[in-house]
N, C-alpha and C positions, 0 to 999 in steps of 0.2 A: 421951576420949569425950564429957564433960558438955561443952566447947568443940564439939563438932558439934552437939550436940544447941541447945544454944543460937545457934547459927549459923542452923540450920533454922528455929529458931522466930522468930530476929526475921527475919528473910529468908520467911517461909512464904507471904504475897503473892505476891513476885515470882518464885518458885519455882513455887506453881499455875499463874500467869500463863506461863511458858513450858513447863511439862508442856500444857496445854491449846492453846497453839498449834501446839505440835510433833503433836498428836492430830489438831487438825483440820487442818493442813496438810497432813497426810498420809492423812487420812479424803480430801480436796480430790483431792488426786491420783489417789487411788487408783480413785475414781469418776467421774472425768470424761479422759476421752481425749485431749483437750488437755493440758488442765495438765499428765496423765502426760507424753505425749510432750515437751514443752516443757521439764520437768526430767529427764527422759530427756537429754535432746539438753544443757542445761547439766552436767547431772553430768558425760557424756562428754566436754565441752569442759576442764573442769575438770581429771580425771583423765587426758587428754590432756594437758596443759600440764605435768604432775607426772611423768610417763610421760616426756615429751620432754626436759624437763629434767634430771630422771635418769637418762635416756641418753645425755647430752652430759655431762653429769660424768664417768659412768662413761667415757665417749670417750676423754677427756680424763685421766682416770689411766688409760687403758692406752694409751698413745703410745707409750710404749717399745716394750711387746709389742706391736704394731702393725711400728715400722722395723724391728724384729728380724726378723720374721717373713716382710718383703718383702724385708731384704738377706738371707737365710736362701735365697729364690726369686730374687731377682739372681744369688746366688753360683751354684744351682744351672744357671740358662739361660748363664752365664756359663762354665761349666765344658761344659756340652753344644756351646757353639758354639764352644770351644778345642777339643773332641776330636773335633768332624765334620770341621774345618777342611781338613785333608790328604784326605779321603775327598773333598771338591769336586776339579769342574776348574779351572786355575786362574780363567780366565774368569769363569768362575760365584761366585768369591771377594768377600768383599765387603772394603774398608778400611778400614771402621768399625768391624769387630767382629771380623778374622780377623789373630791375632800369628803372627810367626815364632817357630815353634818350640811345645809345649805348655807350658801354665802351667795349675793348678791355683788356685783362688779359695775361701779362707775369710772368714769373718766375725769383724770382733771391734768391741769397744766401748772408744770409749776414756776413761780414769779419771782423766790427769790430760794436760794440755798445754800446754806453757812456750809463751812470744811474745815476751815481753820483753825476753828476754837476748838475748848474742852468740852461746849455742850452746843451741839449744833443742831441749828433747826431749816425746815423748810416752809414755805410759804403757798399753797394749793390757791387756784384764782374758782375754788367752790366751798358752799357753805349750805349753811342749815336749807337752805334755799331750794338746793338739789339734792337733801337726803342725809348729807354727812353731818355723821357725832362725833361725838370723843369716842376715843378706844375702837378709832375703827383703824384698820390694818392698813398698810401705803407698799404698795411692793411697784417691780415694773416686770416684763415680761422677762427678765434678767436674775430677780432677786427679791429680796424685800428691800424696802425703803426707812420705814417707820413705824411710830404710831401717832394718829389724830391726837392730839392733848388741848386743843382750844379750834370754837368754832364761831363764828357768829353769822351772819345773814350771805352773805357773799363769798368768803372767805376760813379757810382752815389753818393751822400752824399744825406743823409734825414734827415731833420731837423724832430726831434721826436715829441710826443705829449710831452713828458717829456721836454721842452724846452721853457723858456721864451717866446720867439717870437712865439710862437705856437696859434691860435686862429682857431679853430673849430668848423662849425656850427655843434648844436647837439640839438635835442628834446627828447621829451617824447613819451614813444613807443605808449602808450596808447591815447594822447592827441598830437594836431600843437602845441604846446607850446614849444618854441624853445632859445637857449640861445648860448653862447661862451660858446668854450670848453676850458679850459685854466690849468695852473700846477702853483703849488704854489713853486716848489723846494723842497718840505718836501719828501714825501715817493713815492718811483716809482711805487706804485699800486694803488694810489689814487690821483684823478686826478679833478677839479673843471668846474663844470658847471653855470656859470654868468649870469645873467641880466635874468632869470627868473621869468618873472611877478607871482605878489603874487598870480593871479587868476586860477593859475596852480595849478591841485589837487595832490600832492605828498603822494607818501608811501615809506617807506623804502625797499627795495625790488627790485622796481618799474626798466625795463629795458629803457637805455640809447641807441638811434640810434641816427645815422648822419640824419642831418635833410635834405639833398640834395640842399638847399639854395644858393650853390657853386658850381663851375663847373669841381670840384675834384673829391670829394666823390659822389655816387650816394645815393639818402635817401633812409635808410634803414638797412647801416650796426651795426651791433651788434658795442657797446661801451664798458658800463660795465652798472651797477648796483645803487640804491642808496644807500648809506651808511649811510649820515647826510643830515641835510639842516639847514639854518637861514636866516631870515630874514636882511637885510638891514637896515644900522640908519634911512633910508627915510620909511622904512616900506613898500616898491616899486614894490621890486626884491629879489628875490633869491640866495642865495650861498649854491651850491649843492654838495656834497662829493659825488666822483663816483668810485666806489672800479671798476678796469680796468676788461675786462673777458682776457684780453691779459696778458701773462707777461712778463711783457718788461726788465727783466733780462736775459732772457732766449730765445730769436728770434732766429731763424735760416734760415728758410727758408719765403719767401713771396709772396705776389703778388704785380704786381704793377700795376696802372689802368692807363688807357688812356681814355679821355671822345672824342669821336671822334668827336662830334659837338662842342668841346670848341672854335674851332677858330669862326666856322658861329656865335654861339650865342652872342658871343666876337664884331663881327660886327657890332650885328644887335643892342646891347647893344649902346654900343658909337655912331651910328647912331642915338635914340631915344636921345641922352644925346643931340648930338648936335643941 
């Protein structure tokens, strides 16, 4: 306490000196119509700048809650335009947004995701919990992703396209000519499409869909691109470099599909076999 008291006293000058300016600057204002308006209009400028700025922070940590919230409203128009689909005629269908067969679309986030190796996986932060199996599809509004191959309570693993054991049916957007989608292990934005008969008319350019042949993917979705292609020692088939439109360094959030007739068709399949 005797340190303030002596702070005050050898300071007591320059302490009257700004009590008495802060008095009249403000006796100033408060009586003349200008000045008021004039620090009127700077204070709002001020507490604007502070206001704006702490809305773009606060922006800025909610990004998350933000893409959650709009793949949350993808998922759901997403789902509405898979279960009008059959109520159009066909005519009236559209190709962009109308699959064979019904699929269901949830959300998930993902937590963690390999690129580097020979067989890479990713880690979904949903499990049996909210729906998801094995053998359900992982794309983003981009591409595809995966597929589900292990699930338990909480939690999913997806075996990537970036992944050995990875084989995807996939065509030509222009043409039925359809091949494996498969990864050589070299670069994670370029991705190989097999067994493409030589009577396939390619161009560089040319865009890469799922070819729907599966009871994963519905045909249709976006892949990537062509980049290269060659021929085979047989002169037969094709080997197609497909620059990804996905990048699979950088996933965050997804969808995950559910083909809701997999089981029936699964039946009626092994029925015919036997």
């Amino acid at each position: 306490m005797q340190q303030i008291f002596n702070f005050l006293i050898r300071n007591k000058n320059s302490i009257l000196f700004l009590i008495l300016f802060v008095v009249s600057v403000f006796l100033t204002v408060q009586n003349h119509a200008f000045h008021k308006s004039r620090f009127l209009s700077s204070a709002n400028f001020v507490t604007g700048g502070v206001y704006s700025w702490s809305n773009d922070v606060n922006s800025y940590l909610s990004l998350d809650e933000y893409n959650e919230r709009l793949l949350e409203e993808n998922k759901q128009l997403r789902n509405i335009i898979s279960s009008i689909r059959d109520s159009l005629p066909v005519d009236q269908q559209l190709d962009s947004t109308s699959f064979e067969g019904d699929y269901l679309f949830r959300t998930a986030r993902v937590i963690n995701n390999n690129f580097s190796k020979v067989d890479n996986y990713l880690t979904l932060n949903r499990g049996e919990r909210s729906g998801i199996q094995q053998e359900y599809g992982v794309i983003t509004s981009q591409g595809i992703v995966g597929i589900v191959d292990r699930v338990n309570e909480n939690y999913s693993r997806v075996i990537s396209i970036l992944n050995s054991r990875s084989r995807i049916n996939a065509q030509l957007n222009n043409t039925n000519h359809f091949g494996s989608l498969v990864w050589d292990g070299k670069d994670p934005n370029i991705v190989q499409l097999i067994d493409v008969p030589r009577q396939a008319p390619l161009q560089k350019g040319d865009t890469i869909i799922t070819g729907g042949r599966s009871l994963i993917f519905p045909k249709g979705l976006p892949v990537g691109s062509i980049q290269d292609f060659t021929l085979d020692q047989t002169q037969s088939y094709y080997t197609i470099n497909i620059k990804l439109f996905n990048d699979m360094t950088n996933i965050g959030y997804v969808y995950v599909i559910e083909n809701v007739n997999k089981e029936e068709i699964e039946n009626l399949q092994e029925t015919n076999e036997q």
